[in-house]
C-alpha positions as a Markdown table, in Angstrom:
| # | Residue | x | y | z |
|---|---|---|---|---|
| 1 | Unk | -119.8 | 115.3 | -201.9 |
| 2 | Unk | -123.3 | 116.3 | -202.1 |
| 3 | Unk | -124.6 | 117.3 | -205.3 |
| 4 | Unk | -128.1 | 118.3 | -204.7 |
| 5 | Unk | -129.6 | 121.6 | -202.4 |
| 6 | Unk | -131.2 | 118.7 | -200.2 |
| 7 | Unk | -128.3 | 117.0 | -200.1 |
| 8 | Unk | -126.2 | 119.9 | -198.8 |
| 9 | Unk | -128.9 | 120.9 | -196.5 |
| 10 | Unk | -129.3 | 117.4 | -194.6 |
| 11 | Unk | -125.5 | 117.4 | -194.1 |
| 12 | Unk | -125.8 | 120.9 | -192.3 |
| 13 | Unk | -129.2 | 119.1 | -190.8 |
| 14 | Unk | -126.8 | 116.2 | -189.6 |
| 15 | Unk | -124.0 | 118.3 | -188.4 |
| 16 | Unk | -126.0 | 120.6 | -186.0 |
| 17 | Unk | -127.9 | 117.2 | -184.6 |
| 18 | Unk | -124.5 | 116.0 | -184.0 |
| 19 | Unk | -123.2 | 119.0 | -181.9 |
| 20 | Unk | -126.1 | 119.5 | -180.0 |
| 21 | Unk | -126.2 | 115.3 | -178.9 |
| 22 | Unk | -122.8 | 116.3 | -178.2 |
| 23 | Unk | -123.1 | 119.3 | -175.6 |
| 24 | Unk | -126.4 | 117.0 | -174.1 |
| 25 | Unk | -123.9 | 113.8 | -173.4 |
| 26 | Unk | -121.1 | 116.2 | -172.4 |
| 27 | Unk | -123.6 | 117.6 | -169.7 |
| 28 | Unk | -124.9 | 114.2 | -168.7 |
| 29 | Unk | -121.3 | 113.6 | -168.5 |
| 30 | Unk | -120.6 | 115.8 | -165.9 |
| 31 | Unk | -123.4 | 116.0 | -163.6 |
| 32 | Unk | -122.7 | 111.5 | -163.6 |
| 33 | Unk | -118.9 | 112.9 | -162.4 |
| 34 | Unk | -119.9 | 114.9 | -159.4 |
| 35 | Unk | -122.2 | 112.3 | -158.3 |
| 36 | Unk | -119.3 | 109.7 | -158.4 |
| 37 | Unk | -116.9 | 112.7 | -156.8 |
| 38 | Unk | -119.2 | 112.7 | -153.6 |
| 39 | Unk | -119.2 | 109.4 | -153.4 |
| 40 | Unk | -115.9 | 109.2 | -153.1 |
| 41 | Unk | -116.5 | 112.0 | -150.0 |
| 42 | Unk | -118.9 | 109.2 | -149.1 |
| 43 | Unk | -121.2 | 112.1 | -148.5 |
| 44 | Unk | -124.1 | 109.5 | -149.2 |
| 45 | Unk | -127.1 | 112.3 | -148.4 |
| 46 | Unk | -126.0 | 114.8 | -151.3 |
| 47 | Unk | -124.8 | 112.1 | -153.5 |
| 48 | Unk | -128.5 | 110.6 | -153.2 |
| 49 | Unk | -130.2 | 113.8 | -153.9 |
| 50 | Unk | -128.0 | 114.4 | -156.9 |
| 51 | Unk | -128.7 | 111.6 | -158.4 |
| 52 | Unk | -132.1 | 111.7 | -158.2 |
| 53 | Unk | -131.7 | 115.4 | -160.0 |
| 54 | Unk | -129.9 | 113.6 | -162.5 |
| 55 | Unk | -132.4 | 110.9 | -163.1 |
| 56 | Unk | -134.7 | 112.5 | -165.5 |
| 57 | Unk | -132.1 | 114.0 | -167.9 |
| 58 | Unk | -130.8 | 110.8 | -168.3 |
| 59 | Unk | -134.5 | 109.8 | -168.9 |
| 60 | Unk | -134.9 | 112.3 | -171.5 |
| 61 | Unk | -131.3 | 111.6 | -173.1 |
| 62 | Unk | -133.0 | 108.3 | -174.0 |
| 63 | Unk | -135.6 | 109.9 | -175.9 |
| 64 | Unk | -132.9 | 111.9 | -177.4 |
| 65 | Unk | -130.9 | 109.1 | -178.7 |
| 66 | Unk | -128.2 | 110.1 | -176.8 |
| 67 | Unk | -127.3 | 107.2 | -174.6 |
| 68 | Unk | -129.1 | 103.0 | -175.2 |
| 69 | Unk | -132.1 | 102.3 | -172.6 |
| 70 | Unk | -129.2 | 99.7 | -171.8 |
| 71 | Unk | -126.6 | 101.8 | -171.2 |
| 72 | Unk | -129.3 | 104.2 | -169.1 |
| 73 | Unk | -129.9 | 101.7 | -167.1 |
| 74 | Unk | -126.5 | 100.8 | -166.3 |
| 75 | Unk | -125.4 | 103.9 | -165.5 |
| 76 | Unk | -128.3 | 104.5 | -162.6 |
| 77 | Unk | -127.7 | 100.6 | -161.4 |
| 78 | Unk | -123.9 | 101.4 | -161.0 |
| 79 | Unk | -124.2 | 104.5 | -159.0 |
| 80 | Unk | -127.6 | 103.5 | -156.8 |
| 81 | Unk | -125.4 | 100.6 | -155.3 |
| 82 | Unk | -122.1 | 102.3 | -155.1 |
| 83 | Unk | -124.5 | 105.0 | -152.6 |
| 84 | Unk | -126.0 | 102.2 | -150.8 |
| 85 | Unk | -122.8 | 100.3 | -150.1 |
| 86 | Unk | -121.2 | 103.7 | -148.8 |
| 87 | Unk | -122.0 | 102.8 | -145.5 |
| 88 | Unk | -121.4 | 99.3 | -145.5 |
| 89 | Unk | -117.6 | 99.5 | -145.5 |
């Protein structure tokens, strides 16, 4: 247990960080599961422009520390081909 006034403080410090990177990647979260919902509609149009409203929150989430410049990047990758080969099948 923290002994100090600093101490104390940077664990209340820590604790708000951690909620509010919380509530960000719960977001991020969501608005990544209605672009993979209209995929599944194969509504390729709206899935597209969602994505691309998504794009640079998950750009800032990154800057954040939210979510790796790997994982980022996987993320986008996964979802840009799963729109393009909507068609395709």
């Amino acid at each position: 247990m923290a002994n100090t006034s600093s101490a104390k403080k940077k664990i209340r410090v820590i604790d708000r960080k951690t909620k509010i990177r919380e509530m960000h990647k719960n977001k991020i979260k969501t608005h990544i599961k209605n672009v993979e919902s209209l995929i599944l509609e194969k509504d390729q149009k709206s899935a597209l422009d969602m994505l691309k409203k998504i794009d640079p929150k998950l750009q800032a989430s990154r800057n954040k520390n939210i979510f790796s410049k790997a994982r980022i990047s996987r993320i986008q990758k996964r979802l840009n081909s799963r729109i393009v080969n909507i068609n395709k099948k």
